[in-house]
LUMKOLMAR-159966 format. One record per residue: x, y negated, z negated of N, C-alpha, C, O in turn; residue in three letters. Coordinates in steps of 0.001 Angstrom, whole numbers, plus 500000, padded with zeros to 6 digits. Atoms other than C-alpha are relative to their C-alpha. Example, Ala and Ser with C-alpha at 12.3 -4.5 7.8 and 13.67 -1.06 7.14 Angstrom:
500890501190500000512300504500492200500900498800500000501936498819499335ala;499180501190500060513670501060492860499230498910499270499739497802499101ser;
This chain:
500964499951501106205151682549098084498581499852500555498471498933501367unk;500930500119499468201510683098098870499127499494499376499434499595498188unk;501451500310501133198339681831097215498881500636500460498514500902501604unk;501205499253499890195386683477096386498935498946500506499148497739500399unk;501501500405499449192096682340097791499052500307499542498657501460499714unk;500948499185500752189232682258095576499315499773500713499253498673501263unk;501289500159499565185986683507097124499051498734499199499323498054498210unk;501115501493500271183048680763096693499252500775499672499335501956500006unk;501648499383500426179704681659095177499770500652500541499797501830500184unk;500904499216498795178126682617098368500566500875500703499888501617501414unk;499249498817499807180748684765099210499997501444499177499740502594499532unk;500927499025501092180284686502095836498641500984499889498296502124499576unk;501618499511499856176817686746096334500058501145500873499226502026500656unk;500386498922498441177129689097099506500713501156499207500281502231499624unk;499703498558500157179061691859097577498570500477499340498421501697499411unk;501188499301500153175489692411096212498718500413500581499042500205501750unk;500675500097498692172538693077098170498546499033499651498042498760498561unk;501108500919499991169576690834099164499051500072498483499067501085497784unk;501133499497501451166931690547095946498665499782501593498510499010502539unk;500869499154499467163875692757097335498382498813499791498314498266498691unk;500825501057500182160626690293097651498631500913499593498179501830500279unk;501107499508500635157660691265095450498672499819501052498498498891501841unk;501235499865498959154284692303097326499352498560500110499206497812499144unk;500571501752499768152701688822098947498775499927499316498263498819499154unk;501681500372500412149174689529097366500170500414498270499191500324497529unk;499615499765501420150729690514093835499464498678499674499761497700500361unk;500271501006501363149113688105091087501297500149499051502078501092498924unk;498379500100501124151988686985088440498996500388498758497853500803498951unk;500035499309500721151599687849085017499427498179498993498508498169498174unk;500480501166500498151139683944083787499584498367501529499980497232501792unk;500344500765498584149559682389087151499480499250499690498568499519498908unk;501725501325500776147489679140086384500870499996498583500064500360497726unk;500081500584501077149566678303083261501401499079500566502230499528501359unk;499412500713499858151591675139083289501035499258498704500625498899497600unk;499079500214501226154665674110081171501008499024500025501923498944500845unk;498968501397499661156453670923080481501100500121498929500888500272497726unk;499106499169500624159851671773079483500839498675499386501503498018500188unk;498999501006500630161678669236077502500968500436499098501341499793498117unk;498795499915500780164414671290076294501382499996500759501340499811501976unk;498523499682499504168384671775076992500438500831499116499913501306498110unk;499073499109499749171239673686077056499467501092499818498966501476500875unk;500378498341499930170137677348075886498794500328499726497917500587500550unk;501037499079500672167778678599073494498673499367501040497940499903501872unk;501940500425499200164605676531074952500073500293501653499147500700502354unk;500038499968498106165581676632078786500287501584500583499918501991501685unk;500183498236500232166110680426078558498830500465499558498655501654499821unk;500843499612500433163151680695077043498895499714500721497829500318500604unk;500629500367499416161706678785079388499782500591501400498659500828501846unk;499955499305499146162839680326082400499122501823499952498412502398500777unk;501247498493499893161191684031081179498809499353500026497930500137500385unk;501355499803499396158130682224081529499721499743501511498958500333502275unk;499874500005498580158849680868084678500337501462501055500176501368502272unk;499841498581499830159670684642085462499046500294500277498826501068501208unk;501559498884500124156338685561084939498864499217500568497713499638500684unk;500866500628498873154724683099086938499739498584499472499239497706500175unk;500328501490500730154483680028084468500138498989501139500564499406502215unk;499631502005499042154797676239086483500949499641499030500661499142497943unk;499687500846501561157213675295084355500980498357500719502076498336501280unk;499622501154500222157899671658084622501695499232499079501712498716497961unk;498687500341500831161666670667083467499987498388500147500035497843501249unk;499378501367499941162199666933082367500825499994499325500900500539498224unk;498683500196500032165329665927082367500249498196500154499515497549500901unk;499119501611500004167403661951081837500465500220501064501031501295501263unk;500228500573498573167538660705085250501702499831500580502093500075501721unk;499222499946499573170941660045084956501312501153499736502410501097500291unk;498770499079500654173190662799083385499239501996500286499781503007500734unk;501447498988500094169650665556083075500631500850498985501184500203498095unk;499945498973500872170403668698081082501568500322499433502332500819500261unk;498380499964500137173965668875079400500469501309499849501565501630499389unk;499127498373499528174399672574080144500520499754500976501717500006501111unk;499225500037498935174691671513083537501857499959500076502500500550500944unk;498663500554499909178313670332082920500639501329499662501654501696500255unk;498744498579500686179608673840080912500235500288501331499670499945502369unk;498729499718498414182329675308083514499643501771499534499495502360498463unk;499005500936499537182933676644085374498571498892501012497368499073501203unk;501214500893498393181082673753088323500186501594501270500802502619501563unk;500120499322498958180067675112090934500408499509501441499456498960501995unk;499646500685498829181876673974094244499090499505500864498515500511501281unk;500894500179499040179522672207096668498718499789499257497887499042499775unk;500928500999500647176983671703093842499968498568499217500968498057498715unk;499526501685500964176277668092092074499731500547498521498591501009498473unk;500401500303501671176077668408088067499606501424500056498382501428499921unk;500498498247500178175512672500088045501444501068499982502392501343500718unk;498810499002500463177676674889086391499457501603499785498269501858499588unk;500320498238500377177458678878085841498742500052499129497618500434499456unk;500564499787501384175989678759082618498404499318500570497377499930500280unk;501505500301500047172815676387084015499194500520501162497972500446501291unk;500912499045498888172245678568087375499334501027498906498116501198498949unk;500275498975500445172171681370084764497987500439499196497240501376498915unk;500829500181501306169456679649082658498377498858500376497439498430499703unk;501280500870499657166944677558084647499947500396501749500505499821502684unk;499787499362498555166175679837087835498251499691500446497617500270499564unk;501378499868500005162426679251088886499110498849499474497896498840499274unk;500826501169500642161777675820087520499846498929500847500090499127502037unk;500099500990499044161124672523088920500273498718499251499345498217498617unk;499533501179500337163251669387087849499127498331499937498849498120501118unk;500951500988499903161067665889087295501488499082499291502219499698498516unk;499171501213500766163547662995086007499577498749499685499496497840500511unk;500756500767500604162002660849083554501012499347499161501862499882498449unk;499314500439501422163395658131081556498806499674498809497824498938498905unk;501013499955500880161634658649078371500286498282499012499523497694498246unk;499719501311500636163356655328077129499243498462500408499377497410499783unk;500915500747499563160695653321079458498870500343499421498677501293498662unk;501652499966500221157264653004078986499133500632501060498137501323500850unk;500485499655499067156392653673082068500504501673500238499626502364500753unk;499606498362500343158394657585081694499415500426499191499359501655499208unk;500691499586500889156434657770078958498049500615500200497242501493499895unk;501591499647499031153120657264080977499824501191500816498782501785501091unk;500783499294499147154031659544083177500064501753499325499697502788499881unk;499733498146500394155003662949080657498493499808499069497690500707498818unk;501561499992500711151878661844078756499058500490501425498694501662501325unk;500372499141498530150251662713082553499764501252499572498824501821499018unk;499826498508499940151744665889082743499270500875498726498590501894498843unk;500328499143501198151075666836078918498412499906500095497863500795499444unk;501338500331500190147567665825079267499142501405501006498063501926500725unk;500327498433499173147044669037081967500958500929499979501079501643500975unk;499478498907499833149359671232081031499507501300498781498420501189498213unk;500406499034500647149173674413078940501124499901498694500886499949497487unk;498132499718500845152806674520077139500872498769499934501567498370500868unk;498760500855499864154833671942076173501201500694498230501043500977497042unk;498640499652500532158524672909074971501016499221499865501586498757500853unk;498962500589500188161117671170072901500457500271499132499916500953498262unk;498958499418500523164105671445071449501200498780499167502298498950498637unk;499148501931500286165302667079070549500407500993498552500348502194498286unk;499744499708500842166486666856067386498963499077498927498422498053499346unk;501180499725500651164065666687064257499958497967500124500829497128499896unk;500608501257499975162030663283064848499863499398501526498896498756501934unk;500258500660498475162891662388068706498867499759500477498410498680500854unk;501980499639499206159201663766069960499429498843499504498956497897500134unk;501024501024501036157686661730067402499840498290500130498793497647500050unk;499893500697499718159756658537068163499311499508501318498489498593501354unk;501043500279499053158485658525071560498473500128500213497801499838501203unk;501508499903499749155085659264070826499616501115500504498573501127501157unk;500435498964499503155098662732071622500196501072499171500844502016499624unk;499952499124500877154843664744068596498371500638500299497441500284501024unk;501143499000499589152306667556068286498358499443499669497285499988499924unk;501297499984500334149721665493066842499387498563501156498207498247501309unk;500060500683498907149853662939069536499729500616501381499037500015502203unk;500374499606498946149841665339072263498595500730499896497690500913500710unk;501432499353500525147139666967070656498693499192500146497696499704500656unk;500739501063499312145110663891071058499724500150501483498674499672501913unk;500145500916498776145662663842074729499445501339500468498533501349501295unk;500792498522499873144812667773074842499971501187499106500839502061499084unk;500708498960501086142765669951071961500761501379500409501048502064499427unk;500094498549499842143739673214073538501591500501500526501795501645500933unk;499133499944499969147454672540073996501190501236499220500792501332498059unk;499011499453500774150456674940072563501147499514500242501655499550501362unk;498839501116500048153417672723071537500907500894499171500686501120497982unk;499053499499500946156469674698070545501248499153499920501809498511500808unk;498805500710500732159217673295068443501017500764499931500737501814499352unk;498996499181500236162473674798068535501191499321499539501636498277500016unk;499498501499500816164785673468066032501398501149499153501266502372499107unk;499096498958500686168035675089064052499996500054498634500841500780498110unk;500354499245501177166685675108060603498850499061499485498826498460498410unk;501557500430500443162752673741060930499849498444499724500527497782498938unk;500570501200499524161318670679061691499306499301498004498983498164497662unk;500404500840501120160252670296057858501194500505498932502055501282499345unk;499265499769501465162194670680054290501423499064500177501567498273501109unk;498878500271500108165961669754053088501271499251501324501927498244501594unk;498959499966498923167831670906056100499203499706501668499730500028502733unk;500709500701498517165381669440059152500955498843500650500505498469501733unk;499425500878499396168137666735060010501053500830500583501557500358501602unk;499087499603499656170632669278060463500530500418501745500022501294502444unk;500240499014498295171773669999064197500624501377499508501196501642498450unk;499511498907499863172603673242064919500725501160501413499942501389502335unk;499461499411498427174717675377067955500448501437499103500727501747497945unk;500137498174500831174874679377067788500942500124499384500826500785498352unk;498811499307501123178351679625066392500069499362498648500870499872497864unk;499928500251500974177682677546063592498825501053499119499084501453497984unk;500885498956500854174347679994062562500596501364500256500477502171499333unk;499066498823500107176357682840063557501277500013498638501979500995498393unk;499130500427501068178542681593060654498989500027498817499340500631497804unk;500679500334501094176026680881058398499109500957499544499046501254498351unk;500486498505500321173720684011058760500620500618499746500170501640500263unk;498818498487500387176454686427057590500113500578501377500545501730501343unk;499481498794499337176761687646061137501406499798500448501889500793500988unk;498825499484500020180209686798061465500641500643499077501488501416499527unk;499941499267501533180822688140057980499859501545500231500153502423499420unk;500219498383500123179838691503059649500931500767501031501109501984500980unk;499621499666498870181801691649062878501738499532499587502250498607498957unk;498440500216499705185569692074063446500748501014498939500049501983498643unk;499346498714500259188060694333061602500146499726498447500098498575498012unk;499938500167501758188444694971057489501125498962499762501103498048498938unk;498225501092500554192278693133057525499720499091500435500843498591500497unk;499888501548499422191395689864058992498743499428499597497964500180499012unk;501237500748499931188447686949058932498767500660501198499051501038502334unk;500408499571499058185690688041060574499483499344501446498667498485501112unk;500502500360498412184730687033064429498706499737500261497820500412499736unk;501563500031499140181659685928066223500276499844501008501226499334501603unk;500160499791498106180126686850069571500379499222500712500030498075500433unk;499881500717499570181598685554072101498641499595501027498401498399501190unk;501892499976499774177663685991073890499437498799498718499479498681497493unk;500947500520501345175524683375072706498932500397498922497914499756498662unk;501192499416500208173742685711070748498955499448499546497867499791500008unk;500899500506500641171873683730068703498940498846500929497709498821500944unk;500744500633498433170716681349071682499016500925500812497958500496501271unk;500655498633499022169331684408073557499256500023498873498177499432498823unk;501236499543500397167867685598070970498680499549499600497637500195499505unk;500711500273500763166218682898069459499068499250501306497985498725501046unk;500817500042498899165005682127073225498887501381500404497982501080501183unk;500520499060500045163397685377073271499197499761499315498260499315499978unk;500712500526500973161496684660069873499351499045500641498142499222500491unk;500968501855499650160111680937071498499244500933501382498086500637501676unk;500868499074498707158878683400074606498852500437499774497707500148500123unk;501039499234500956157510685857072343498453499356499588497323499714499920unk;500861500573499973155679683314070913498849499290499805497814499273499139unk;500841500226498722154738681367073491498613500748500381497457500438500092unk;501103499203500081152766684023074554499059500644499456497994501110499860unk;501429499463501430151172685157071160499053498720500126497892498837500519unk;500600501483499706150056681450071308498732499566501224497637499033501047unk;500700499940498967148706681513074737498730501458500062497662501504500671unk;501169498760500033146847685132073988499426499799499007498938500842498571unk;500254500341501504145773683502070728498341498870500878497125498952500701unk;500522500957499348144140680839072824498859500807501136497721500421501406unk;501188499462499241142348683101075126499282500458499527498191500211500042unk;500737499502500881140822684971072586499026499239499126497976499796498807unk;500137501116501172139961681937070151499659498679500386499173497842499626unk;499840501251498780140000679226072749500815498805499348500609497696499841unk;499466501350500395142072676756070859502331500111499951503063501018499556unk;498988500577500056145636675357071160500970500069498395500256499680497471unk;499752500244500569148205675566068546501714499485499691502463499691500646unk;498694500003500608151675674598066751501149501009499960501454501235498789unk;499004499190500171154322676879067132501582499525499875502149498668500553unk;498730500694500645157706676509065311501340501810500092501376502941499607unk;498985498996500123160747678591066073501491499603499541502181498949500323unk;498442500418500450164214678091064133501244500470500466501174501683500267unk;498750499340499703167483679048065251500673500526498559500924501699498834unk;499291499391501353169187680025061424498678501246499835498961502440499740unk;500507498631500144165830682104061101500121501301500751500128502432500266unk;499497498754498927166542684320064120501312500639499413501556501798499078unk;498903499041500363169817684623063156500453500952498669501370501759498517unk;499635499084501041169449685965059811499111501474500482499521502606500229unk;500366498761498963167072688412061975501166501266500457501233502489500329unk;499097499100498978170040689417064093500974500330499003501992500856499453unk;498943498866501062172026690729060946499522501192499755499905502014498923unk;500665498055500356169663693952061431499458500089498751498791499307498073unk;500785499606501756168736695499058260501061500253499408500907501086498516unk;498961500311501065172038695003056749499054499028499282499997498476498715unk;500446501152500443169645692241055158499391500788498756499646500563497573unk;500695498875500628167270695368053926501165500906498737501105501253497557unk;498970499230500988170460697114052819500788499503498726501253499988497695unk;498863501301501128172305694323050920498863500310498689499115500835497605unk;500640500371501661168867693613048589499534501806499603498830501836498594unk;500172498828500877168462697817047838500976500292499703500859501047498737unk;499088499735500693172396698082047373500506499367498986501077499913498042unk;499214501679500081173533694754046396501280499867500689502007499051500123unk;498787499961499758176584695246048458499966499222500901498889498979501445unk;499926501141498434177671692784051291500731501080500611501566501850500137unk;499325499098498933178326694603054729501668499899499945502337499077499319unk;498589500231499769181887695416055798500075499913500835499103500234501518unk;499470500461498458183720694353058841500507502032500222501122502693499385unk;499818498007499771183951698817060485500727499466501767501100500328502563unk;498918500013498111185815697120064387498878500539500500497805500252499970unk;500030499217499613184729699573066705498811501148499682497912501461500462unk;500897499329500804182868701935064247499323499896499463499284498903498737unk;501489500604501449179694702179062239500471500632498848501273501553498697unk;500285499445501173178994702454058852499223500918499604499325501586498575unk;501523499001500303175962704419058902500039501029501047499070501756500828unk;500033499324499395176616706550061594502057500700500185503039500054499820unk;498392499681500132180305709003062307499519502066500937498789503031500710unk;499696500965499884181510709496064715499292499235501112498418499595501900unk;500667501058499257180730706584066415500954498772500402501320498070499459unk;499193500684499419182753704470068149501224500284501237501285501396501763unk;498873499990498551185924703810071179501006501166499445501696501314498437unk;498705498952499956187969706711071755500819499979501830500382499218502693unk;499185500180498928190377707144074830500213501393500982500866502348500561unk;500090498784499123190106709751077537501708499577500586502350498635500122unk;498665500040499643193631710186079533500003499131500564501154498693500573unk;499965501088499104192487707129081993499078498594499301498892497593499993unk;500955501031499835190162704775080226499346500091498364499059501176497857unk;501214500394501533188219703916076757498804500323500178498454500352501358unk;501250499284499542185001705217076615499815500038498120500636500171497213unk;500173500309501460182562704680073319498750501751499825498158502408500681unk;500630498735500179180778707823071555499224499766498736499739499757497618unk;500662499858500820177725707494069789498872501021499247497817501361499781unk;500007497939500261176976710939067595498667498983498696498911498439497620unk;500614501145501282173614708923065833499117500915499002498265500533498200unk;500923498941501096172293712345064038500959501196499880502051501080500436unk;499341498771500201173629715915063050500041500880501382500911501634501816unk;499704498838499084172448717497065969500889499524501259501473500426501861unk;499432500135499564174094715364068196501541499768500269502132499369501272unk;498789499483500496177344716089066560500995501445500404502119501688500841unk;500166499006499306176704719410067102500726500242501199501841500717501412unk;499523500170498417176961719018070649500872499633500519501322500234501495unk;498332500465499962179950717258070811500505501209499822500636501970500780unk;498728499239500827182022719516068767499675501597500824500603502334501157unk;500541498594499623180255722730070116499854500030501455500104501155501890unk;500128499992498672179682721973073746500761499284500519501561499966501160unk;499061500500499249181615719556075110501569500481499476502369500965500276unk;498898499937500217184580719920073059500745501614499940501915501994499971unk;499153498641500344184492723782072528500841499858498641502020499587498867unk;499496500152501058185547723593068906499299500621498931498762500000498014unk;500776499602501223184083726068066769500188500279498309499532500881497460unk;499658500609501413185947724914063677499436499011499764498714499111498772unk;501067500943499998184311721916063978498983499924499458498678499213498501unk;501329499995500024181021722979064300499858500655499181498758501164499394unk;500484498644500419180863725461061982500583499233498319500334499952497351unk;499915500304501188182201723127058821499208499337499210498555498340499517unk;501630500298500623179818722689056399500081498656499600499043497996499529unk;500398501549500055180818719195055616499829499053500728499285498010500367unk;500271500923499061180977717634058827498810500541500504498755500417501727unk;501488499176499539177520719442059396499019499114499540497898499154500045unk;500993501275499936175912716205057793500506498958500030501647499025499573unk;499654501724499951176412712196058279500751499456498753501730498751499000unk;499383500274500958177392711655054450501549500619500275502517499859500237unk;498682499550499999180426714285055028500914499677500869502090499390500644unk;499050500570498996181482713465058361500097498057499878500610497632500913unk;499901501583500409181400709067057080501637500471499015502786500051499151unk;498686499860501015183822710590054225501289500649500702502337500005500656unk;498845499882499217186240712670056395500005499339501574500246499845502670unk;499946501120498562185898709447058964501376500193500892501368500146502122unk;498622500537499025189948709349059961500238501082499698501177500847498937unk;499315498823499518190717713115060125498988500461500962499447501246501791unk;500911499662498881187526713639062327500554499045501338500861499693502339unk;499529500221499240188686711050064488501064499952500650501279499512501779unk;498469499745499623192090711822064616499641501831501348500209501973502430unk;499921498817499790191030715611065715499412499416501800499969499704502859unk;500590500243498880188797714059068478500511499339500660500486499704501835unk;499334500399498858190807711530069949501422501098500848501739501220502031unk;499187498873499262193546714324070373499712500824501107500521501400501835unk;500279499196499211191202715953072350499419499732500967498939500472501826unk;500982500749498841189655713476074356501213499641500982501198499756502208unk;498360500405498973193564712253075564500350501063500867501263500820501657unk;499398498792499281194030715575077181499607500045502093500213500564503030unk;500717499820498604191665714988080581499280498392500195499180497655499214unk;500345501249499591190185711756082381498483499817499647497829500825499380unk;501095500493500698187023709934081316499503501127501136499654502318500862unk;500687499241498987185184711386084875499803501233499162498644501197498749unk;499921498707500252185809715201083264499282499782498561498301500514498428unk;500857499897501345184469714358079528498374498810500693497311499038500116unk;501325500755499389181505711746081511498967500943500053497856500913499522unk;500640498449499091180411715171083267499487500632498952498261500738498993unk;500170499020501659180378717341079426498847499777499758497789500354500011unk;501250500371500327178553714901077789498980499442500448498107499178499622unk;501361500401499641175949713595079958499217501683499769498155501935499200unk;500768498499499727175295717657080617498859499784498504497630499805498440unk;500415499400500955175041717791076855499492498950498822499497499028497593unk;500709501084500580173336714533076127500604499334499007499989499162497954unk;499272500921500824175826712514074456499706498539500147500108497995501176unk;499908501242499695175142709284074245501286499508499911501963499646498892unk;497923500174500242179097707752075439499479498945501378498442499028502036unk;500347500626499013179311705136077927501786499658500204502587499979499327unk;498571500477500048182968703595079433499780498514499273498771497838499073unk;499989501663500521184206700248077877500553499039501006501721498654500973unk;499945500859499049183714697960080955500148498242500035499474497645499196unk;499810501144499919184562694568081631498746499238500333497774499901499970unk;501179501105499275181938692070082994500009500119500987499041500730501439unk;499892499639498844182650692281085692499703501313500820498978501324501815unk;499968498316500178182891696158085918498211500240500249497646500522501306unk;501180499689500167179332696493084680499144499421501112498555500106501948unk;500609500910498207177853693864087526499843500873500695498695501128501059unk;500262499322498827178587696242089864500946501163499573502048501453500037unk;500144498564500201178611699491088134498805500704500929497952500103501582unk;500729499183499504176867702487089432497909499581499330496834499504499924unk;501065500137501239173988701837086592499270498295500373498203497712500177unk;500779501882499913173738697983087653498775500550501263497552500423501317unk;500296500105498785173252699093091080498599501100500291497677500979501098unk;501490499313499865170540701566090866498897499310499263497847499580499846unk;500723500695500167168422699129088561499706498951500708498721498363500261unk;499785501280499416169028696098091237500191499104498694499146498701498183unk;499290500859501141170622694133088441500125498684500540499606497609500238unk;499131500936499719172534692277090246499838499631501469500690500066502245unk;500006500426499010171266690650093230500472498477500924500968497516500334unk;499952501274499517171510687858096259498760499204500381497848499707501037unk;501578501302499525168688684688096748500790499029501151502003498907501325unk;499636500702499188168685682350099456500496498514499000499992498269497903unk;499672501234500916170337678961098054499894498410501162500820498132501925unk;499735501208499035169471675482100099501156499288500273501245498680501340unk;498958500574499312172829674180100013501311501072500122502139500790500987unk;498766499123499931175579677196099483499354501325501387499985502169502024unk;500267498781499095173440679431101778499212501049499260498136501535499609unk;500417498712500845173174682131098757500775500069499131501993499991499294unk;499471499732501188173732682675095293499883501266499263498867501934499452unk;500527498429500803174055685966092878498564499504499201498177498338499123unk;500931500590500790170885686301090614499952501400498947499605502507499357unk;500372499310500579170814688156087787498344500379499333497652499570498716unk;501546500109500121167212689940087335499674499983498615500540499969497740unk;500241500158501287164923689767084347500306501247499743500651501944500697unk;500473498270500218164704693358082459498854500027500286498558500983501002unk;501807500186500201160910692504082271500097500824501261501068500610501986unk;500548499706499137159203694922084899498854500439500235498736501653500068unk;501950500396499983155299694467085450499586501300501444499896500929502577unk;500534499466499178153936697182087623499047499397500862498957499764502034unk;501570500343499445150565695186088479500017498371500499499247497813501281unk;499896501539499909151885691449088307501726500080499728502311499677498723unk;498650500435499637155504691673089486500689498631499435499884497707499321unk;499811500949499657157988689002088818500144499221500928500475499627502042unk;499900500595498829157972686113090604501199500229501267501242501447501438unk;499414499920499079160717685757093721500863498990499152500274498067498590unk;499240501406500637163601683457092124500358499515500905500570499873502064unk;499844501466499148164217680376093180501430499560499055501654499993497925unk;499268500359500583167329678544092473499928499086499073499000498280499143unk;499969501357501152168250676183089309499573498715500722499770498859501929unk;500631501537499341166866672595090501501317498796500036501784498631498909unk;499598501281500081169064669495091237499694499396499251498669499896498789unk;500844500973500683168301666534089010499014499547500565499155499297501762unk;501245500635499642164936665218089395499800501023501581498853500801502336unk;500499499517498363164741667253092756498522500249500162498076500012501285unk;501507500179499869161022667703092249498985499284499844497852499596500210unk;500537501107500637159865664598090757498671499476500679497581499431500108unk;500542500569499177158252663102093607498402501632500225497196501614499978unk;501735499053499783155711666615094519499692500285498649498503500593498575unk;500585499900501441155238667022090909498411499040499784497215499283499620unk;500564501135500368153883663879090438498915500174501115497831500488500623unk;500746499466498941152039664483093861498593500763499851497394500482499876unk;500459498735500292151134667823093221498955500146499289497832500585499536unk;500801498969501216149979668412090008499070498402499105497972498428498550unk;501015501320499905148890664398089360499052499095500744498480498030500512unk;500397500688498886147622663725092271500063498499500473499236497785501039unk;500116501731499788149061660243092444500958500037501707501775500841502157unk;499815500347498904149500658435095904501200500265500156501690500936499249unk;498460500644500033153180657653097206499894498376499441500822497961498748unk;499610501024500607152567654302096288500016499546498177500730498788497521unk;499825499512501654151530655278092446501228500219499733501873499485498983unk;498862499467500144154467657263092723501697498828500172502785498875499597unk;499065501558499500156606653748094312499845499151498761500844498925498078unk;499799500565500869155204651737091785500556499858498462500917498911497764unk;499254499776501648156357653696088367501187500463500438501849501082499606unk;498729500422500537159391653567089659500648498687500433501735498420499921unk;499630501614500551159981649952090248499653499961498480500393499255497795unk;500039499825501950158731650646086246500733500273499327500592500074498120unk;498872499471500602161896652136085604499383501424499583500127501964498763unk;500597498492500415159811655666085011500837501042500657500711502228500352unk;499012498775499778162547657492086848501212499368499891501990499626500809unk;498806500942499892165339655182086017501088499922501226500658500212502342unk;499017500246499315168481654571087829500261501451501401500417501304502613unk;499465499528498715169233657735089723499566500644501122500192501161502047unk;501054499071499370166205659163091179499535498895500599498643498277500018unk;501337501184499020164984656309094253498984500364499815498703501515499482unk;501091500361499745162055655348094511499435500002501671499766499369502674unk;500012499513498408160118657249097388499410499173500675498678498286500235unk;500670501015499145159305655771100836498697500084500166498099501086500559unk;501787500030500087155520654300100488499424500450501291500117500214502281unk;500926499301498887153215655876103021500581501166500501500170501483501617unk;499032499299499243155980658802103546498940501082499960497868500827499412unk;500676498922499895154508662389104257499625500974498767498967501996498965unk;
C-alpha cells in the first residue's frame, strides 16, 4: 500500500513562474498615504490589502495574542505560526503592529499612529471604536483631515446596528439565495464569499472617493459601508425587475431567464457553458458553428422572447449536437465565430489554464520562512504607477517594533518602555534597549 505525498506550499508555488518585478523608479498609485487597519477576517482586510496594492502603508493592528481570526480558517499552512490559506489570500502587502487595545498604554500608542495617518479602517462590532476612545469623532480630534471608514453588516446607526453579520447570513437575507440553485429544491448560496468581496470592493471604492474628495476639498471625512447594503446590490437588477413586475426571481440552475440559450451544455469530452446574450449572436451559433439552417431561418427562435418560450426543445436540439465532437473542435467554431462559451473548470483547472497563464494570474513571491509562496495578482493594472511588488501576509505583530520606529519615531527605549506598559501585551517581547 503506498501513500501519497502532499506537495508543500513552496513546492506549489514553483509550478508557476516567478511574479515579474515592477520598474524600480515607477511611483505607486497611493504613495505617501498611510492606513491603520483595524479590521478582520474578510470584507475590511481585503479591502485593505487593494490599497496596500496600490501603494497605501497600510498598518494592520492586531490582539497580541491570538491577532486576526481569519488566520486560523484551514487549511494552516505547514511551517507557518497562526496563518492559514484564506489569510495569505487576504493580507499580502501589509505590516502587522500588535497592540493590546485593552491597556492604556495600546491605546497611546494607535492614538500615535491615528494622529499621522491618512485612513483608518474598521470593522468591531457597532460601539467597540467608541468604547476605546476611538470613534470617528475622537479621532477626528486628534486629526481634522482624517478618513475613518466604518464597515459594519447593517450600519452603525438605526434598529439593526447591534446586529453581527457574516456573508451567508446576508446572502440569505438579500434574496440572493432565493435566486440561485434549481426550481425543485431550496435555494443555495455561493460557496465564494461573495458578499465579503464585494462589500470589500465598495470600502476600497470608497476609500478612495474619500481620499480624492480630500484632495480636491482638503478635508477628511466619515465613510460608512454596510455589508446587507452591498448585498442587496449583488441581486443585480432583479431588484429593478421585481418593483416594475412585482414578481420574485426564479431559481433557472445553469440557465438565464433573460437570455436563451444560455447556459452548460456537453461536448463529447467535457461541459462547456454558451452564452447567446442577443439575436445576432444566436445567429451564429445556429448558422456557423452548428450549420443548421432550420434553425436559423425560424422565425421564432429569430428573437429572445421566442427562443425563452421554446427553451427545452432548443436545448434539446443543441445539446444533440454539441455530444457529437470534443469541446477542442466546437472551442475552434465558436471562438472563429465569436461565441461567447468558455469550459466548466475546476479551481484548480483555471489557476493554471492557458488564459491564467497569459495574464500572469497566478504567480511565485519570495517567502522568509517557506522559501516561496503562490500569489494571486490584483486585476487592477496601472500603466504609469504599477502595482506594488507583494510581500507576504505578516506574522503577528512582526512589524511592531519598525513601525513604531519608523513612522513614530520613538527610541528603542520608548519602544521598551510601552511595553513593560503592557502596550503589546503578552506575546510580542519587549525589544532589546539600545538594539540596532
Amino acid at each position: 500500500m503506498t501513500t501519497s505525498i502532499q506537495p508543500t506550499l513552496a513546492q506549489r508555488a514553483a509550478e508557476f513562474p516567478a511574479h515579474v518585478a515592477r520598474p524600480a523608479q515607477a511611483p505607486t498609485a497611493l504613495q505617501g498615504i498611510r492606513v491603520v487597519d483595524f479590521t478582520h477576517f474578510i470584507a475590511g482586510p481585503l479591502a485593505t490589502m487593494f490599497l496596500a496594492d496600490m501603494g497605501a502603508d497600510v498598518v494592520k493592528i492586531e490582539p497580541p495574542e491570538r491577532g486576526d481570526e481569519l488566520r486560523y480558517y484551514p487549511p494552516a499552512v505547514p511551517g507557518l505560526e497562526a496563518q492559514g490559506g484564506p489569510f495569505l489570500w487576504s493580507n499580502r502587502n501589509k505590516r502587522s503592529v500588535a497592540i493590546d487595545l485593552k491597556a492604556p498604554a495600546g491605546i497611546e500608542v494607535v492614538r500615535s499612529l491615528i494622529a499621522g495617518a491618512d485612513v483608518v479602517v474598521e470593522n468591531f462590532s457597532t460601539g467597540v471604536m467608541a468604547r476605546f476612545g476611538l470613534d470617528y469623532e475622537a479621532c477626528r480630534e486628534l486629526n481634522p483631515k482624517l478618513i475613518y471608514c466604518s464597515v459594519s453588516a447593517y450600519g452603525r446607526e438605526g434598529p439593526f446596528s447591534d446586529r453581527l453579520g457574516f456573508d451567508p447570513v446576508v446572502q440569505a437575507e438579500s434574496g440572493f439565495v432565493s435566486m440561485n440553485g434549481y426550481p425543485d429544491r431550496m435555494g443555495v448560496r455561493a460557496s465564494s464569499a461573495v458578499m465579503d468581496i464585494s462589500t470589500a470592493m465598495m470600502v476600497s471604492n470608497a476609500i478612495l472617493g474619500a481620499l480624492f474628495a480630500r484632495e480636491r476639498q482638503g478635508e477628511g471625512q466619515f465613510v460608512e459601508v454596510a455589508l446587507f447594503d452591498t448585498g442587496l446590490l449583488m441581486t443585480g437588477w432583479a431588484t429593478m425587475q421585481h418593483l416594475v413586475s412585482g414578481k420574485e426571481p426564479e431559481r433557472n440552475g445553469n440557465t438565464s431567464p433573460d437570455t436563451c440559450p444560455s447556459g452548460v451544455f456537453e461536448a463529447s469530452d467535457k461541459p462547456f457553458y454558451i452564452n447567446c446574450g442577443n439575436d445576432k449572436i444566436f445567429q451564429r451559433l445556429v448558422g456557423q458553428v452548428l450549420e443548421r439552417p432550420d434553425l436559423a431561418g425560424d422565425e421564432t427562435l429569430m428573437n429572445r422572447n421566442g427562443r425563452i418560450a421554446r427553451r427545452d426543445f432548443l436545448f434539446q436540439e443543441l445539446g444533440e449536437a454539441f455530444r457529437q465532437h470534443p469541446w477542442p473542435h466546437w472551442q475552434a467554431r465558436m471562438r472563429e465565430a465569436q461565441i461567447p462559451c468558455g469550459e466548466v473548470r475546476t479551481v484548480g483547472e483555471a489557476m493554471r489554464s492557458a488564459e491564467a497563464e497569459a495574464r500572469r494570474v497566478v504567480t511565485h513571491i519570495p517567502h522568509p520562512t517557506l522559501g516561496q509562496i503562490p500569489n494571486i495578482a490584483s486585476p487592477i493594472r496601472y500603466a504609469r504607477t504599477p502595482m506594488v511588488d507583494p510581500t507576504p501576509a505578516p506574522s503577528i505583530g512582526q512589524d511592531t517594533e519598525a513601525v513604531l520606529r519608523e513612522v513614530l519615531g520613538w527610541s528603542p527605549d520608548k519602544v521598551a518602555d510601552m511595553a513593560r506598559s503592557g502596550a503589546f501585551g503578552r506575546r510580542v517581547a519587549a525589544p532589546t534597549v539600545g538594539s540596532a
